[in-house]
Each structure stands twice: as structure tokens, then as C-alpha cells.
C-alpha positions in Angstrom: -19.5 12.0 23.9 -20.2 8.4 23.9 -21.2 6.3 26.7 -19.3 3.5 27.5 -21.7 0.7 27.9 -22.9 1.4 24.2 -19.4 0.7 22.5 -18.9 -2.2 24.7 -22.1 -4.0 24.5 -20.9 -6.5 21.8 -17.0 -7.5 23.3 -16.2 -10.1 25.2 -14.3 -9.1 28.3 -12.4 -11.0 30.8 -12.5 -8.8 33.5 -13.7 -5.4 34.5 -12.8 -2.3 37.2 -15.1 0.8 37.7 -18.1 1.6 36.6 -19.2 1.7 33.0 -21.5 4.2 33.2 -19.2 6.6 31.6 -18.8 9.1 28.9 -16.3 9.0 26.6 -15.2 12.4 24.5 -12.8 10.3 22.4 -10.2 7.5 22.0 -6.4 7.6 22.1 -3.5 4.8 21.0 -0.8 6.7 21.9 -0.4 7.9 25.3 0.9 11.7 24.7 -2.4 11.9 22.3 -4.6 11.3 25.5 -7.8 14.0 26.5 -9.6 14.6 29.0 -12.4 11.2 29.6 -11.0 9.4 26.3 -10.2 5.8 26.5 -6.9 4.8 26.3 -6.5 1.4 24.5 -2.6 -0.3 26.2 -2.0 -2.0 23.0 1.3 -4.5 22.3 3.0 -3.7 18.9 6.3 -4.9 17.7 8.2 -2.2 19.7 6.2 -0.7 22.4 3.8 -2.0 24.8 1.5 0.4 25.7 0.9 -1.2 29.2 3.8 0.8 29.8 2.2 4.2 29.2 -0.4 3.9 31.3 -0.2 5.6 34.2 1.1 8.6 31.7 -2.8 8.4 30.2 -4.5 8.4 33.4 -2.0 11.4 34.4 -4.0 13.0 31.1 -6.8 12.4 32.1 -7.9 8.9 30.5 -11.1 8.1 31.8 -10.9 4.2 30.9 -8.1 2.1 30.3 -8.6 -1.4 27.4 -5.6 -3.1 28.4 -4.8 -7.3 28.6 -3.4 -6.9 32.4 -4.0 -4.8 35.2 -1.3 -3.4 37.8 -2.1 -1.3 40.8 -5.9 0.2 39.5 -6.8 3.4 40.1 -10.6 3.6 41.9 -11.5 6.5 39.9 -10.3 4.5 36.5 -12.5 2.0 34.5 -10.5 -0.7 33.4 -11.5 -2.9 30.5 -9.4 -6.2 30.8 -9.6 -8.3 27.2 -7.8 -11.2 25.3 -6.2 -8.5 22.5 -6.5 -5.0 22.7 -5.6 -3.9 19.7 -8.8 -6.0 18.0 -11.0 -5.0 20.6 -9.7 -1.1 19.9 -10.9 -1.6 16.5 -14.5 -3.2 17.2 -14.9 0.0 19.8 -13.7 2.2 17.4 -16.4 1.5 14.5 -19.0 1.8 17.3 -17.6 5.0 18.2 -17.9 6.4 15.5 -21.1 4.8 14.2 -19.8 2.1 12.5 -19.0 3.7 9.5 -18.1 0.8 7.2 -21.7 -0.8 7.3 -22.8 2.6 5.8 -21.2 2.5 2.5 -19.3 0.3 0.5 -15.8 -0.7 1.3 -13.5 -2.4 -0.9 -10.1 -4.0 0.4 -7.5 -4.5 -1.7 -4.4 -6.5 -0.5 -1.0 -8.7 -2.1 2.4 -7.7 -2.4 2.0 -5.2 -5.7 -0.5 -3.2 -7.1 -2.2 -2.4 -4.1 -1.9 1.3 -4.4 -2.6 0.9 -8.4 -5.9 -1.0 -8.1 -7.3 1.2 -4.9 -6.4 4.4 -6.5 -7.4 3.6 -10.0 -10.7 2.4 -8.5 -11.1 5.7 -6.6 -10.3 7.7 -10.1 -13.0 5.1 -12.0 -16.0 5.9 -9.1 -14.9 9.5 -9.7 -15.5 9.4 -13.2 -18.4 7.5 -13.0 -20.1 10.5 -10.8 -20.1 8.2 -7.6 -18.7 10.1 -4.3 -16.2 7.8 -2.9 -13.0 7.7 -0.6 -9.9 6.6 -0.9 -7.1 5.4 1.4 -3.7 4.9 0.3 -0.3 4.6 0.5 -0.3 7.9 -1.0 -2.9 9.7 0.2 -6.4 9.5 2.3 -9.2 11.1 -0.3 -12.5 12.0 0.2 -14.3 13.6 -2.7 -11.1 15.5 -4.8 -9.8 16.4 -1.2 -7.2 15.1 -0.3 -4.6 14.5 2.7 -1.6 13.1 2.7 -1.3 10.0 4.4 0.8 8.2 7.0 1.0 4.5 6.6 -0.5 2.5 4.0 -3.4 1.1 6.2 -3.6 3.6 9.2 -4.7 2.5 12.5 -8.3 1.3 13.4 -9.0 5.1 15.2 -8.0 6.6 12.3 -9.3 4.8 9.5 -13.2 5.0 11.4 -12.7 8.2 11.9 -11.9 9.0 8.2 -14.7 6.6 6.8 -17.0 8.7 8.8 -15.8 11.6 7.5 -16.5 10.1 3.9 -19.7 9.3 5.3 -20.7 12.6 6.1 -19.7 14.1 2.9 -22.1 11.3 1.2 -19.4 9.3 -0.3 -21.0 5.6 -1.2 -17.9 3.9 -1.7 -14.4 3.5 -0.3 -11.6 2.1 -1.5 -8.9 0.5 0.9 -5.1 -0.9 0.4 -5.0 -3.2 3.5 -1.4 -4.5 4.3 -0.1 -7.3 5.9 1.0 -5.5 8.8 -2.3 -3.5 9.2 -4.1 -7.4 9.5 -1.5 -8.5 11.8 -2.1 -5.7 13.6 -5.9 -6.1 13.5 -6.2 -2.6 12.9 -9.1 -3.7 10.2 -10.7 -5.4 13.4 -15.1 -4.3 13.1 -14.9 -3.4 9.4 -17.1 -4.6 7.2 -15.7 -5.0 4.0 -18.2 -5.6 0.9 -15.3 -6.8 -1.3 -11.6 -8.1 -1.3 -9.7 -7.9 -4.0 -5.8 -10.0 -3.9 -3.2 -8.7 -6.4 -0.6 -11.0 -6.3 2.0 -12.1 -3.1 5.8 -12.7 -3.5 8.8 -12.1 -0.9 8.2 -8.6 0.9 8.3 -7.7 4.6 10.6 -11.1 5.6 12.0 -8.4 8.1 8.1 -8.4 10.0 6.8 -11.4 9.2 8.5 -14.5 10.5 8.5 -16.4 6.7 6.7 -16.2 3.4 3.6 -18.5 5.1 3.3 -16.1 7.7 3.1 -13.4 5.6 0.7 -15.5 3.0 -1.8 -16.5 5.6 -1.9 -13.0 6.9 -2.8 -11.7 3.5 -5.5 -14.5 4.0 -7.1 -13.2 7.1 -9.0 -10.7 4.7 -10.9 -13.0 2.8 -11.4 -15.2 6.3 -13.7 -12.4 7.6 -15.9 -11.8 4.3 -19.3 -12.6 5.1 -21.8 -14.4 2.6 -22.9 -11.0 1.1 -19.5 -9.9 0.0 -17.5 -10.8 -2.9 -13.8 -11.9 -3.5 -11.7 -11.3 -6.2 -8.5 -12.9 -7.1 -5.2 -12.8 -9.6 -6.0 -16.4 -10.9 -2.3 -15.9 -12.3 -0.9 -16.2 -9.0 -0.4 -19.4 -7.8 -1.7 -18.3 -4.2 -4.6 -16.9 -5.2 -6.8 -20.3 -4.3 -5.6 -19.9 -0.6 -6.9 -16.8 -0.2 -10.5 -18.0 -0.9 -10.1 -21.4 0.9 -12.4 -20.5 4.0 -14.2 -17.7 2.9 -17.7 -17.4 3.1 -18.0 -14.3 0.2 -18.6 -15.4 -3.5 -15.4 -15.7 -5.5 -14.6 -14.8 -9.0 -11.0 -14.4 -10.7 -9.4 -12.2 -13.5 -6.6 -12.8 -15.5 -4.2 -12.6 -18.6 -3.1 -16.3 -18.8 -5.7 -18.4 -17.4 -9.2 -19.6 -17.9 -10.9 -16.6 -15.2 -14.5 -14.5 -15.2 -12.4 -11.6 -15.7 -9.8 -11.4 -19.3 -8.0 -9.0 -20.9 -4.9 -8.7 -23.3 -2.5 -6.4 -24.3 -3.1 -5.5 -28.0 0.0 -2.7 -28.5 1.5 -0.3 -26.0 5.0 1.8 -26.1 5.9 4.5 -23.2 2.6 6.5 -23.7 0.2 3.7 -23.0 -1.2 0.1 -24.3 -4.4 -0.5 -26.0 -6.4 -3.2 -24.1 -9.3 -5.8 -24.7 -11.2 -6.4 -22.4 -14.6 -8.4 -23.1 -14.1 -7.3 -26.7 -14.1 -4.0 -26.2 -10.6 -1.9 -27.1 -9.3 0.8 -24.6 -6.6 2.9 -24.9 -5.3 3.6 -21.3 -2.1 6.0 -20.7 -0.8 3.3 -18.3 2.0 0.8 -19.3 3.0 -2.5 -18.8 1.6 -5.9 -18.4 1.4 -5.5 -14.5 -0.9 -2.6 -15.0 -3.2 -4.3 -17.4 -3.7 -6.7 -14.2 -4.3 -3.4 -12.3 -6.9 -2.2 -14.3 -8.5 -5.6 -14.7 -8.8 -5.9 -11.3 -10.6 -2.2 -11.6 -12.8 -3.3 -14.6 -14.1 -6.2 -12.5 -14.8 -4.8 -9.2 -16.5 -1.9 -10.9 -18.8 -5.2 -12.7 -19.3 -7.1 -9.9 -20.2 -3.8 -8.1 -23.1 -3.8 -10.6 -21.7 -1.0 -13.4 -22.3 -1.6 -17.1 -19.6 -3.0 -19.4 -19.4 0.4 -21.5 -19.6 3.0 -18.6 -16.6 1.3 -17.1 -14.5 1.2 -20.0 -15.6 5.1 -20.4 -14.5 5.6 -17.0 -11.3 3.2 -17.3 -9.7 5.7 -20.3 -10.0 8.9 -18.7 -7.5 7.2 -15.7 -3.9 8.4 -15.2 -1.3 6.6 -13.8 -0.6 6.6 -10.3 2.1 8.6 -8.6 5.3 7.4 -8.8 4.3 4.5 -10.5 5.7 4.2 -14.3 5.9 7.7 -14.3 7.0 8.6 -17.6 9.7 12.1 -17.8 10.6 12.9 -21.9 12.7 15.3 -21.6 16.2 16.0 -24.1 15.1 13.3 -26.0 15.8 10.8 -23.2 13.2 8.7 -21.8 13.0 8.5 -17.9 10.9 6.2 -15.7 10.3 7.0 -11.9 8.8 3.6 -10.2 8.4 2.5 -6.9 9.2 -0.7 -7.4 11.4 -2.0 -4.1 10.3 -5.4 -4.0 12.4 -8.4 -6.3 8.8 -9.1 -8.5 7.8 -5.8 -8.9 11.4 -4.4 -10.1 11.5 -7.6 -12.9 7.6 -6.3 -13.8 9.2 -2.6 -14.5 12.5 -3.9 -16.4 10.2 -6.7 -18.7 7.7 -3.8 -19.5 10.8 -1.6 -20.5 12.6 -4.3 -22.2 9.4 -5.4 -24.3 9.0 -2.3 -25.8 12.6 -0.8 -26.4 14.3 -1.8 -29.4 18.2 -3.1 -29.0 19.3 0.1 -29.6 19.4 2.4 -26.5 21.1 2.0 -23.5 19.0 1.2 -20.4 20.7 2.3 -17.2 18.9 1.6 -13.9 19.1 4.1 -10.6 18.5 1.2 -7.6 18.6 0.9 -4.4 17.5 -1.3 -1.0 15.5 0.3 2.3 17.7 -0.1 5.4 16.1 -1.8 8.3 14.0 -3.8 5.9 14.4 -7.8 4.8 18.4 -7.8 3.8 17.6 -11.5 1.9 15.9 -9.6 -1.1 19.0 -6.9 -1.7 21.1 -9.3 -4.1 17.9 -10.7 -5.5 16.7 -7.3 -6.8 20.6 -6.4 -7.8 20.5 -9.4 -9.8 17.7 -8.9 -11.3 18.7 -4.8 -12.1 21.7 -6.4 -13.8 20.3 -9.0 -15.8 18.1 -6.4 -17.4 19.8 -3.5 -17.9 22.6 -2.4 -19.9 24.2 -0.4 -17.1 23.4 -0.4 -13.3 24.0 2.3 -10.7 23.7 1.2 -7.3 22.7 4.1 -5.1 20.6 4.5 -1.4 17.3 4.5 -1.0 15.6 5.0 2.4 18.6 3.6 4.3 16.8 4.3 7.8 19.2 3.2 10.3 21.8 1.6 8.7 25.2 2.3 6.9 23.9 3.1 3.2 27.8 1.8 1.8 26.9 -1.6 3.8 23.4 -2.0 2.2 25.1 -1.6 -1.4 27.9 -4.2 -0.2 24.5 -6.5 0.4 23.3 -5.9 -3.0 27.2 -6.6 -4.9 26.6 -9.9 -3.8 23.7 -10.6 -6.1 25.3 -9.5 -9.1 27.4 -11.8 -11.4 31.3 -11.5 -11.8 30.6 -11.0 -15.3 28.3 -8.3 -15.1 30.8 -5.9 -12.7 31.7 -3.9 -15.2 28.2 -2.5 -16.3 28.0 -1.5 -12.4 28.6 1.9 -10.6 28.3 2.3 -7.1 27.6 6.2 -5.9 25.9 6.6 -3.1 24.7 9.6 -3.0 21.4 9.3 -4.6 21.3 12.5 -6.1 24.5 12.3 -7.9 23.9 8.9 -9.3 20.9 10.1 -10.9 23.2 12.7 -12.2 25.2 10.1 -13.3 22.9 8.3 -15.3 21.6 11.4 -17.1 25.4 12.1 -18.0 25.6 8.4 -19.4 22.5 8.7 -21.5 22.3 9.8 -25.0 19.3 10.6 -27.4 16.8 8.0 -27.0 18.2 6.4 -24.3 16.1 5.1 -20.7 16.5 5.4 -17.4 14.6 4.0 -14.6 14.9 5.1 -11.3 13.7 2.8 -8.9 12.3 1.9 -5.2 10.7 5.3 -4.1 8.4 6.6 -6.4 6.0 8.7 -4.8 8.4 9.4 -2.2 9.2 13.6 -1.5 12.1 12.5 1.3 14.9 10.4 1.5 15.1 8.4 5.3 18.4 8.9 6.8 19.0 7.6 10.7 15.6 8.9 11.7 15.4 12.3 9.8 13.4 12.6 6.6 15.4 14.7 4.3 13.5 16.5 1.6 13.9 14.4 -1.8 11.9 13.9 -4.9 13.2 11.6 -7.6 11.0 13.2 -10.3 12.1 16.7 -9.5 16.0 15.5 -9.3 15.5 14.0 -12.8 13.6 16.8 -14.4 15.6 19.6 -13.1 19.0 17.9 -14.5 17.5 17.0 -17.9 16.1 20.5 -18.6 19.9 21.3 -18.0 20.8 18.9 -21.3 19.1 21.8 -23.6 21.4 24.5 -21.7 
């Protein structure tokens, strides 16, 4: 139990009902969650207003309500009447729990790809380098080996206190955080305090949420708006955004980089499908990761494990004992065909997968790409990404992906548009998505490659609000062991 005047002794309220002499057992965002005397924060998402639920969390026994408005109040209620909830839920939430993020060190990591790279790669490095640390992902929340999997790539500002106090309690010193756009619009990183920032890259995602791509860039921004002097920032110098993320902040910047003139270099020195051998700061590492888009991943690692104070040699060490991520360039040999499992669902990062693949096959094998688009999501990038599959690929299935709520056959349509009259022929539209990976195993011969793309990690397949069990790695392994039958 907490009392109420201790979490609320730092926010700014407009008004106030009932007496804040109270004890609070707990906090609740979503009204069927509610307990006996926890505060219920009425919050307004993009969907639901919780304004609307609650007389429901009173009827549960909600002790105090943080709302923006107040109708009909209840005498034996406390109401807490503020500007925004849901930032003010996320400044009572780190007191609640003892504001867990001034008690280790927490690392953001935002842009539109590589988030889940650089945060889990970071978490692996710390491991290796004998630190206890935590990790939350798109993946999975971490703490210490154990691990959970997660929910949302940034959960809410309850949640993510209550796991960076669990990390605290099991002695973790760092944590490592993806933060998404819609988790900062959401202010649901509101009374964190983040040590460091680290910004991938941006291009077109999430034009479904986000109004345009400014919107969506100066959200990105608001992370490096709340560093303080005592934090650092750390940008893709090879992104031409990467300057307004560190317009107004107060932390001390520094940049990596392949291309440019940065603090942070490295270059690709050979790779194929087992890994590349890097340089960084003239040391060579051999790192069973590929592509050029993961030597910015692991540069981005090498240089918040320096600027976090770790020698030169100890992280490369740490750096070569990394895997690759889940469903990201995961690499199947099976039958002597070469398959690739990304999650690439965003027009940059599916060009990243096909140049990687491209650079290092020879002229010789077929290339045949599995793609398709999320329903429910930014329909402007479906032809962009099908244009883009059939520029670099020798033959294209189009296929569904996580088509949510909409007609799968009509998201496919979307994507036709993109692709070049003179390219139809190279293009097969199935629909089901595990017969069009069945497909392109039956089109492939000996030394061929097939990437499947745009759900990666993903072990279910989205289909008018029921998850169906679905694993892209397990479809393709299953059907390639068959080959040697």
C-alpha cells in the first residue's frame, strides 16, 4: 500500500475531490483490471476513453479516480482532475513503485528499424559482459535469462515500472528499452529517466497512427527532448534525420556510422549467409549476423556499450559471442536451399533484406520472395514494398500477412498496384500463406533463396480478431525436411 499524498506530491493538478489521505494497494488502466482501493487512471487513447468506464471502477472498488473531467462525483471517491492523464499515470506510476528508472541504467532505443536489433543485442552484450540487466522488447520482457513474452513493443507506463522494479530487485544495473512512436505519443514513457537514447534510423511506418511523416518524426524526437544534461544521445549520422533528433536536447550527443565522418565507424570487410567480418576501430570481428543494416545494429551496440564506460576489447569479446535476433535474418539451410525468415514489413527495411541478399548471391540462383502487407495498417506503403519485392527478386509470391480486419485478397489487390506491367509474370498471388510458402519451396532448386518476409518472430497469423497459430520458420523447415523424403 501506498499513500496517496506521496505519489502525488510532485503533479500538478487542476482540481481535486475527497480526501488524499488514502491508501493505495495498486493501480489499474483498464477498468475490468480494477481492485479493491487502486487508482483508476480514465485515460483517452485512440479508441476508448476511459472516462467512460468509470463508474464500472468505482463499482470495483477504485478508491481514486485520475481523470481530465469529472461527472456526478461520488463522496466516498477521491478524484484527481489533471491536464493529461495518461502522462500524469506515468509520473504516479514510477513513484509507485519507487521510481525504478533512477535506480539503474536505462537505455532507449527508438527509429523505424533496428529497434528490436540494437535493444536485444545490447541486452545479449551486458549479459556477456557479466552485467545483470533487463530487457524489454518487441519480443520479449527479460530480466536476467528469464524471460516473458511480451505484449506490445513499449508496454504501458504501469507495466513497464512494474517490470523495471522487478529488474531492480533481482540487481539488474541496466535496462535496455525499444521505445515506439506510439508508446511517446502515448506518454506511456512519462517519469522515466532514461540515461541514454539511442535513434536507429526513421522512414515511412505507422502513416495509419500518426497523422504524416512530421508527426511521426517529431514524436520520435520527444525522446531526446526529455534527456537531461547527464545523459547521452546517440544517433545514425547516416540518416538524414538524425540532427533533429538532437536539436533541443540537453544530453551530450555523439553519432556512429558507415558513410560519414561520426565518433562511432565501422565497415563491412566480407560476409555471406553465415555472417560478416567487421572493423570496428581497427579491430576485426567476426559476428554471425548479416547485412549492412546489422553492422549499423551492432555499431549502435559497440558504442553505447563505450560510451557506457566498457573497454574497446571487452566489447568486441562480448559483440562475437551475439546471435541474431528472432526472426530477424534468420538463416534455414536445409536441401541445399537457402531460406531467410525476416520481419521486415516496412518499404526501407524489406530493400535492407533484398540488397543484403542480392550483394552476396551470385547471378545464379533464383531468389523468390514470400510478402505480404498487415491489414488495418498504412495502405500507402503496400505497392511501395511490392515494388520494391519485384525489383529485387527473380520471382514474387504475394501472400497475407496479419490481415486483421480486412479482406486479405483486397490487401494483395493494393500491393498489384506497385508492381510494373513488365514484371507480372514473375508474380504469383496465393493467399493462403502457408501454401505460398509451399509454393516457393516447390519453385526452388539446389542453391536457390527464399525470403519470407513481414512476420518474423511472429508464432500467429491475425485473422478478423483471432490469432491463429503460425510460425513462418516451422512452415519452412517442416516442408524442406520433406525435399530429402
Amino acid at each position: 500500500m501506498k499513500s496517496l499524498d506521496s505519489l502525488i506530491s510532485a503533479i500538478e493538478l487542476i482540481d481535486s475531490f475527497g480526501s488524499k489521505n488514502v491508501q493505495i494497494s495498486g493501480l489499474a488502466l483498464d477498468s475490468r483490471m480494477v481492485q479493491s482501493d487502486n487508482l483508476f487512471a480514465a485515460t483517452r487513447g485512440a479508441n476508448t476513453d476511459g472516462h467512460l468506464f468509470i463508474e464500472k471502477a468505482i463499482g470495483l472498488g477504485a478508491a481514486v479516480i485520475l481523470c481530465e473531467e469529472v461527472v456526478n462525483p461520488k463522496d466516498h471517491v477521491t478524484y484527481l482532475v489533471v491536464e493529461n492523464s495518461a502522462k500524469t499515470l506515468g509520473l504516479i506510476a514510477s513513484a509507485f513503485y519507487d521510481n525504478p528508472s533512477n535506480q539503474l541504467k536505462l537505455i532507449g532505443v527508438t527509429g523505424t528499424n533496428g529497434k528490436t536489433s540494437v535493444a536485444s543485442m545490447l541486452y545479449e552484450c551486458f549479459r556477456n559482459l557479466d552485467h545483470n540487466c533487463g530487457l524489454l522488447s518487441t519480443i520479449k520482457y527479460s530480466i536476467n535469462g528469464v524471460d516473458t513474452i511480451s505484449t506490445h513493443t513499449t508496454p504501458n507506463s504501469i507495466r513497464i515500472n512494474e517490470l523495471l522494479a522487478d529488474m531492480v530487485d533481482d540487481g539488474c544495473e541496466y535496462a535496455f528499452m525499444e521505445v515506439s512512436s506510439h508508446a511517446l505519443h502515448q506518454n506511456r514513457t512519462a517519469g522515466l529517466k532514461f540515461d541514454g537514447a539511442i535513434f536507429t534510423n526513421i522512414t515511412r511506418d505507422h502513416l495509419d497512427y500518426h497523422t504524416d511523416f512530421k508527426e511521426y518524426l517529431y514524436t520520435k524526437k520527444t525522446l531526446f527532448d526529455h534527456l537531461d544534461t547527464s545523459a547521452f544521445a546517440l544517433t545514425n549520422k547516416d540518416d538524414k534525420n538524425a540532427k533533429v533528433m538532437v536539436q533541443n536536447t540537453l544530453a551530450s550527443s555523439y553519432t556512429y556510422s558507415l558513410k560519414s565522418f561520426s565518433d562511432f565507424k565501422t565497415k563491412i570487410v566480407e560476409h555471406d549467409f553465415d555472417g560478416m567480418l567487421l572493423n570496428i576501430s581497427d579491430s576485426e570481428v567476426w559476428l554471425r549476423l548479416v547485412g549492412k543494416f546489422n553492422a549499423y545494429n551492432v555499431l549502435a551496440v559497440y558504442s553505447t556499450a563505450f560510451l557506457l564506460g566498457k573497454e574497446h576489447l571487452e566489447i568486441i569479446t562480448a559483440l562475437s559471442a551475439i546471435n541474431s535476433v528472432d526472426g530477424r535474418f534468420q538463416n534455414i539451410k536445409e536441401s541445399g536451399i537457402t531460406a531467410i525468415v525476416d520481419y521486415a514489413h516496412t518499404p526501407d527495411a524489406i530493400q535492407n533484406v533484398l540488397d543484403t541478399i542480392n550483394a552476396i548471391r551470385t547471378t545464379n540462383e533464383e531468389l523468390i520472395t514470400v510478402i505480404g502487407c498487415g491489414g488495418d495498417r498504412d495502405k500507402g506503403k503496400r505497392p511501395i514494398m511490392a515494388k520494391i519485392a519485384c525489383d529485387s527478386s527473380t520471382k514474387v509470391i504475394f501472400t497475407s500477412d496479419n490481415p486483421r480486419t480486412e479482406d486479405a485478397d483486397e490487401i494483395i489487390s493494393d500491393m498489384m498496384l506497385g508492381v510494373d506491367p513488365r514484371h507480372f509474370k514473375k508474380v504469383l498471388k496465393i493467399t493462403n500463406r502457408e501454401e505460398a510458402i509451399k509454393t516457393a519451396i516447390s519453385l526452388s532448386n539446389k542453391g536457390d533463396i527464399i525470403l519470407v518476409a513481414g512476420k518474423g518472430h511472429e508464432t500467429y497469423q491475425d485473422i478478423m480478431g483471432v490469432k491463429h497459430p503460425f510460425d513462418d520458420k516451422e512452415i519452412l523447415t517442416q516442408n524442406l525436411k520433406l525435399l530429402k523424403e
